[in-house]
C-alpha positions in Angstrom: 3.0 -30.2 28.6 3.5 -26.5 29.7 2.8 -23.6 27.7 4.7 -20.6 27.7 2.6 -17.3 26.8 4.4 -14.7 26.0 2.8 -11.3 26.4 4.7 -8.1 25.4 2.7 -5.1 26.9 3.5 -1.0 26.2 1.4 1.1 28.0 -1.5 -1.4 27.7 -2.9 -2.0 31.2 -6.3 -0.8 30.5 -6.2 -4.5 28.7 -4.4 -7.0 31.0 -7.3 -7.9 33.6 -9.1 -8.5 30.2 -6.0 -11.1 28.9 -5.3 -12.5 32.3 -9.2 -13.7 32.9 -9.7 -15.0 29.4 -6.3 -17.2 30.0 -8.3 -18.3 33.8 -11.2 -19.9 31.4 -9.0 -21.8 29.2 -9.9 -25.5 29.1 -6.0 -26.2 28.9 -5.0 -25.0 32.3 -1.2 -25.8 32.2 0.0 -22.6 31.5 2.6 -19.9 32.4 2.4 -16.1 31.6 5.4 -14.2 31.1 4.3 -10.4 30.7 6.9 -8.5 29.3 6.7 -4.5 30.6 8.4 -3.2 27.7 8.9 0.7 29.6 4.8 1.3 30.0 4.2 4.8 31.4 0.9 3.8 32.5 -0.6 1.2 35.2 1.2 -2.0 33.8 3.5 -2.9 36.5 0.7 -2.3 39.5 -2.3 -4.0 37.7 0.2 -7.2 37.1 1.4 -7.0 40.9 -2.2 -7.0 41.7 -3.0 -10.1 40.1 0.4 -11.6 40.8 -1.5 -12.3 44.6 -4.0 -14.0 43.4 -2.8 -15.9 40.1 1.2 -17.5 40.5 1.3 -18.6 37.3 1.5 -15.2 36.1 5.6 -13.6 36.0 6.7 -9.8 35.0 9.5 -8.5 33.7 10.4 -5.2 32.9 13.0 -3.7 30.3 13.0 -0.5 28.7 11.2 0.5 25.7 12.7 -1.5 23.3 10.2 -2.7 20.9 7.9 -5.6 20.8 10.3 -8.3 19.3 13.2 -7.0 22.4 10.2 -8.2 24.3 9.1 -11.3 23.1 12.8 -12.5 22.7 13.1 -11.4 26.1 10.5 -13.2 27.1 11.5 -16.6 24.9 14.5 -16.3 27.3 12.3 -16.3 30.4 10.4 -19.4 29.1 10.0 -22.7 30.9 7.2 -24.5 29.2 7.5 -27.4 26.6 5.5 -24.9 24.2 5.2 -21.4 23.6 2.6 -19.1 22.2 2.8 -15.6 21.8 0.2 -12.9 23.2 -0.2 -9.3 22.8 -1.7 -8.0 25.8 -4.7 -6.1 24.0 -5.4 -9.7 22.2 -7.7 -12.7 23.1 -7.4 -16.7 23.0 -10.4 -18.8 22.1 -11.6 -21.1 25.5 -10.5 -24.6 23.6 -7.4 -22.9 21.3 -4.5 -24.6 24.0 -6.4 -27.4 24.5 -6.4 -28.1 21.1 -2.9 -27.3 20.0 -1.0 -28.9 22.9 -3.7 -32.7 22.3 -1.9 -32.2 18.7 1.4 -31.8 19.6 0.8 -34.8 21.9 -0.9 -37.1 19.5 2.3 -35.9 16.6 5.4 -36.1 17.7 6.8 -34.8 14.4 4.9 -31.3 14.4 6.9 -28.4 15.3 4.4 -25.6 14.8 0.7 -25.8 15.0 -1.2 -22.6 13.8 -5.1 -22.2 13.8 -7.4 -19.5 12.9 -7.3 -15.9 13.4 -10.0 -13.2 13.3 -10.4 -10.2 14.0 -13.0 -7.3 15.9 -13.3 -3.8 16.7 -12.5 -2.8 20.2 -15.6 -2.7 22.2 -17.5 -5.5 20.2 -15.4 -8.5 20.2 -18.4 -10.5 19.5 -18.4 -9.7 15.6 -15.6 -11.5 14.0 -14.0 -10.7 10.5 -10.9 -12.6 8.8 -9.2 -9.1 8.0 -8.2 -6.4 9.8 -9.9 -3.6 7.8 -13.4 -5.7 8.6 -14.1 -6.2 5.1 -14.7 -10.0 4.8 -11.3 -10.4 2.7 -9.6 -13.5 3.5 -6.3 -13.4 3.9 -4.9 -15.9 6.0 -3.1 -18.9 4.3 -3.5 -22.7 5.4 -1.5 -25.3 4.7 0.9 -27.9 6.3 4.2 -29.1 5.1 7.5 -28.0 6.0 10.8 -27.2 3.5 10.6 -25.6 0.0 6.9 -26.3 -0.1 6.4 -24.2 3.2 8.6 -21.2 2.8 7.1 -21.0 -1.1 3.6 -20.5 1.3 5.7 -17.5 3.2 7.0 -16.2 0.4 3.4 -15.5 -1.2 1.5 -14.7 2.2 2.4 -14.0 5.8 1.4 -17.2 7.7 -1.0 -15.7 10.8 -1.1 -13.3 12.9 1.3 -13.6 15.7 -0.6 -15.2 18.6 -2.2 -18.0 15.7 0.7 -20.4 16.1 2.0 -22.6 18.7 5.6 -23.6 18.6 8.2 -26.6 20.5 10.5 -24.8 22.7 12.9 -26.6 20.9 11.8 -24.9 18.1 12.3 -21.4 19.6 16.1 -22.1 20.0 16.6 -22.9 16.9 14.8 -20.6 14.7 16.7 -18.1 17.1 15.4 -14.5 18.1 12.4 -12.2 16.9 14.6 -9.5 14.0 14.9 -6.5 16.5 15.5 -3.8 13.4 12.0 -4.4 11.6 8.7 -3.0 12.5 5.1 -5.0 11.8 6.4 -7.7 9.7 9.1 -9.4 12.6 6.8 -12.3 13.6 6.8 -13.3 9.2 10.3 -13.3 9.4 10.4 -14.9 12.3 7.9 -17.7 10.6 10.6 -18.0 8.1 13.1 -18.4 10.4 11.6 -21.4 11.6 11.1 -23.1 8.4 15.2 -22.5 7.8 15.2 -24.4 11.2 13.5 -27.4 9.5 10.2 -26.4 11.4 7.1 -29.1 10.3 4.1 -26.9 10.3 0.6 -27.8 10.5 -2.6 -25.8 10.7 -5.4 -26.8 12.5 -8.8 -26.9 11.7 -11.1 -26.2 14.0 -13.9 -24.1 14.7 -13.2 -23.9 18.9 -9.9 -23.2 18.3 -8.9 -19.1 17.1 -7.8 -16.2 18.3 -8.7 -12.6 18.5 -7.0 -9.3 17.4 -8.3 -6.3 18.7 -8.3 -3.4 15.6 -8.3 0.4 17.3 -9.8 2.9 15.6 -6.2 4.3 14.3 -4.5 1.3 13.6 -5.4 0.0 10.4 -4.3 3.1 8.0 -1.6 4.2 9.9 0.2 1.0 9.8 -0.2 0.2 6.4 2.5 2.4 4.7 5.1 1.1 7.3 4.0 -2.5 6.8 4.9 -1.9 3.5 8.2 -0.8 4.4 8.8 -3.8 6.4 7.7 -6.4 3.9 10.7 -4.8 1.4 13.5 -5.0 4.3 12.1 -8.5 4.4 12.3 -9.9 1.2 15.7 -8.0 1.1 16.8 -9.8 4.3 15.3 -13.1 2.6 17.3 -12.7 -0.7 20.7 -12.9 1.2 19.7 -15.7 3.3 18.4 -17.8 0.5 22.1 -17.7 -1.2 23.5 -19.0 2.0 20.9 -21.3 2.8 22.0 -24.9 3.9 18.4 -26.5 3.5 17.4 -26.5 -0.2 18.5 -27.5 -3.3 20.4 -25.7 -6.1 16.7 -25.7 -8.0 14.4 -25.3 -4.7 16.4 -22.4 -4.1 16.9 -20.6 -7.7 12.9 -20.8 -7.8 12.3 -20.0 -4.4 14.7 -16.4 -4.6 12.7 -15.9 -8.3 9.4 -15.9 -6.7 10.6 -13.5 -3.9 12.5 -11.1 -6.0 9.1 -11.1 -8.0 7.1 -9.9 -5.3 9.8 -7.2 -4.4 9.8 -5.7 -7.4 5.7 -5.7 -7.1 5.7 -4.1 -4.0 8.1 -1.7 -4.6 6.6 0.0 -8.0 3.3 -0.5 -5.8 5.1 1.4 -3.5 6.7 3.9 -5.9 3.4 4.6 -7.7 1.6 4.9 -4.7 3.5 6.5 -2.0 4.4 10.3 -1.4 6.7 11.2 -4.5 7.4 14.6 -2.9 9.3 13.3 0.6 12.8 12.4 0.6 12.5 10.7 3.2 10.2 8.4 1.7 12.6 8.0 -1.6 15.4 7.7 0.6 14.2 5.0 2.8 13.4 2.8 -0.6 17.1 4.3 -2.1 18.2 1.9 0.9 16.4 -1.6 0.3 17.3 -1.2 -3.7 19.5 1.4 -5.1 19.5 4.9 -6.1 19.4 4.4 -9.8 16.0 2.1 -9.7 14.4 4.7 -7.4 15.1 7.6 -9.8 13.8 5.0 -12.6 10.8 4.4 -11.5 10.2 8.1 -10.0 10.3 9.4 -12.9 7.6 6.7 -14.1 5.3 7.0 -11.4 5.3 10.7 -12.5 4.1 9.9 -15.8 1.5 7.1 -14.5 0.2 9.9 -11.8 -0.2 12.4 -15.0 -1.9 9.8 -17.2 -4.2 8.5 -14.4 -5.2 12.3 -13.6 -5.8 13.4 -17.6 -8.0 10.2 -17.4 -9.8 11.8 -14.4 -10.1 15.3 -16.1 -11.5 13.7 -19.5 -13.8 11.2 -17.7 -15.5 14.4 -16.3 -15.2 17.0 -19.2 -17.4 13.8 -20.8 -19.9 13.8 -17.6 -20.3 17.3 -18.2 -21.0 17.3 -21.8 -24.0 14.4 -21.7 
C-alpha cells in the first residue's frame, strides 16, 4: 500500500532536508511526498529541486500563498497512494510510525483512520519530548476508537491529534471532502469531524515506536492562542448547522450531540469575553459575528463587572499584606 505525504511548506526550507531524510529512514519505504510550495519567498523551490535528483519519490507543486489547508487540499488532489498522512515541513515522523499504521490498515479492513501519538519539542532539542505544546507535561490528546455518535461526542469535547497523528484511506479523503479554507489553526479538527460525518471508523494506536513530532518555535505558542480560540467558536458554529442537517444520527444522538456543543460555545465564548481585550472593536466585532450583537453587549457589560470584582479582590488582598 502507498502512502501519500502531504507536506504544505511557506517559507520553510531551512527545514525540508531535515523532513525529506527523516522520511529516507522510515522502516515503511512505500511512500510518495507531495510538497506543496504554498508562495515561499525563501529557498523552497531550489532545496526541493535539489533533492528531486537524488530522491524520485519526492513531487513539488507550487500555488500562491493561499494558506495551509489551499495546500493540503491541493495536495489531496495530487495524491496517488492507497493512504495519506499529512506533514508540515518543519515537523518529524517516528522511524516505525508508517510501518505501523499501514500493517494496521492491512490486518483491518474496516479501519478508516488510524491515529497514534503525538509529542512535542522545542526547536533545536527534538530529543526532549512533552504531550503539550506549552512543554508543561499536560496531557491533552484524546484516545479512543469507535466511529458515529460515540466518536464525534470525542471531537466535540477535544480536538483528536495534531495534524500529522492520523493516517487516513484515500477513500476516506474523498469523502470527507476538502480541508475548510476560511478557518485558521483549528481546520484539520474540522476536518476530523468531517470524516466522522463520512462514516470514518477511527482507531488509535498504541504504540511506543509509533509518534510524531511537532516542532514549537519560540513565538508560536502565545501568539496562536487567542486566534485558536477564534477558530474553535467558527467551528462549533459551523458544527451547529451541520448537525441539523446531518443524515447520520438519530433524532436523540443528534439533540444530545448539538447540547454538548452549544455548551462548550457558550464556555469558550464568556472565557473569551472575560478574558480577551474589552477595549478593541475589532475583537467584540469578530465575536458580534459567530453570536449576535445583543449577547456580546451582555456579557461585555459582565466581564466589566467580573474585571472590577477580580481587581478590588487584588487591591484588598494587598491592603491585608500590608497591614500584617
Amino acid at each position: 500500500m502507498k502512502v501519500s505525504i502531504i507536506i504544505p511548506c511557506y517559507n520553510y526550507s531551512r527545514y525540508l532536508h531535515e523532513c525529506f531524510s527523516n522520511l529516507q529512514a522510515m522502516t515503511y519505504q512505500d511512500w510518495e511526498a507531495i510538497v506543496i510550495d504554498d508562495g515561499s519567498t525563501d529557498q523552497t523551490m531550489e532545496v526541493v529541486r535539489s533533492w528531486q535528483t537524488k530522491e524520485p519519490r519526492i513531487q513539488y507543486f507550487y500555488q500562491q500563498n493561499q494558506g495551509v489547508s489551499k495546500a493540503r487540499n491541493y495536495g489531496l488532489s495530487k495524491s496517488n497512494g492507497d493512504l495519506i498522512q499529512f506533514l508540515d515541513a518543519d515537523d518529524l515522523l517516528s522511524k516505525e510510525k508508517l510501518e505501523v499504521q499501514v500493517a494496521y490498515f492491512k490486518k483491518f479492513q474496516e479501519a478508516d483512520l488510524t491515529y497514534t501519538e503525538n509529542y512535542y519539542f522545542q526547536d533545536g532539542f527534538s530529543k526532549t519530548k512533552f504531550p503539550d505544546q506549552e512543554m508543561l507535561g499536560r496531557e491533552w490528546m484524546i484516545r479512543f476508537s469507535g466511529e458515529g455518535a460515540f466518536a464525534m461526542e470525542q471531537l466535540i469535547r477535544n480536538n483528536l491529534a495534531v495534524v500529522s497523528s492520523p493516517m487516513i484511506r484515500k477513500d476516506l479523503a474523498k469523502k470527507a471532502g476538502n480541508f475548510p479554507e476560511s478557518i485558521a489553526h483549528t481546520e484539520d479538527w474540522q476536518y476530523w469531524m468531517q470524516c466522522v460525518l463520512a462514516g470514518a471508523r477511527i482507531q488509535f494506536i498504541q504504540n511506543k515506536n509509533a509518534y510524531t513530532l511537532i516542532r514549537v518555535h519560540g513565538k508560536s505558542v502565545s501568539q496562536a492562542t487567542q486566534t485558536m480560540r477564534y477558530g474553535e467558536l467558527n467551528l462549533r458554529t459551523w458544527l451547529s448547522e451541520t448537525l441539523s442537517k446531518n443524515m447520520l444520527f438519530s433524532e436523540s444522538e443528534t439533540a444530545r450531540l448539538s447540547a454538548l456543543n452549544e455548551d462548550r460555545k457558550k464556555q469558550l465564548f464568556k472565557y473569551i469575553m472575560y478574558h480577551g481585550p474589552l477595549t478593541s472593536f475589532g475583537h467584540l466585532k469578530k465575536l458580534a459575528g459567530m453570536y449576535d450583537w445583543p449577547t456580546v453587549v451582555s456579557f461585555y457589560f459582565k466581564a466589566i463587572n467580573f474585571r472590577r470584582k477580580t481587581i478590588n479582590k487584588t487591591h484588598a488582598g494587598n491592603r491585608h499584606h500590608h497591614s500584617l
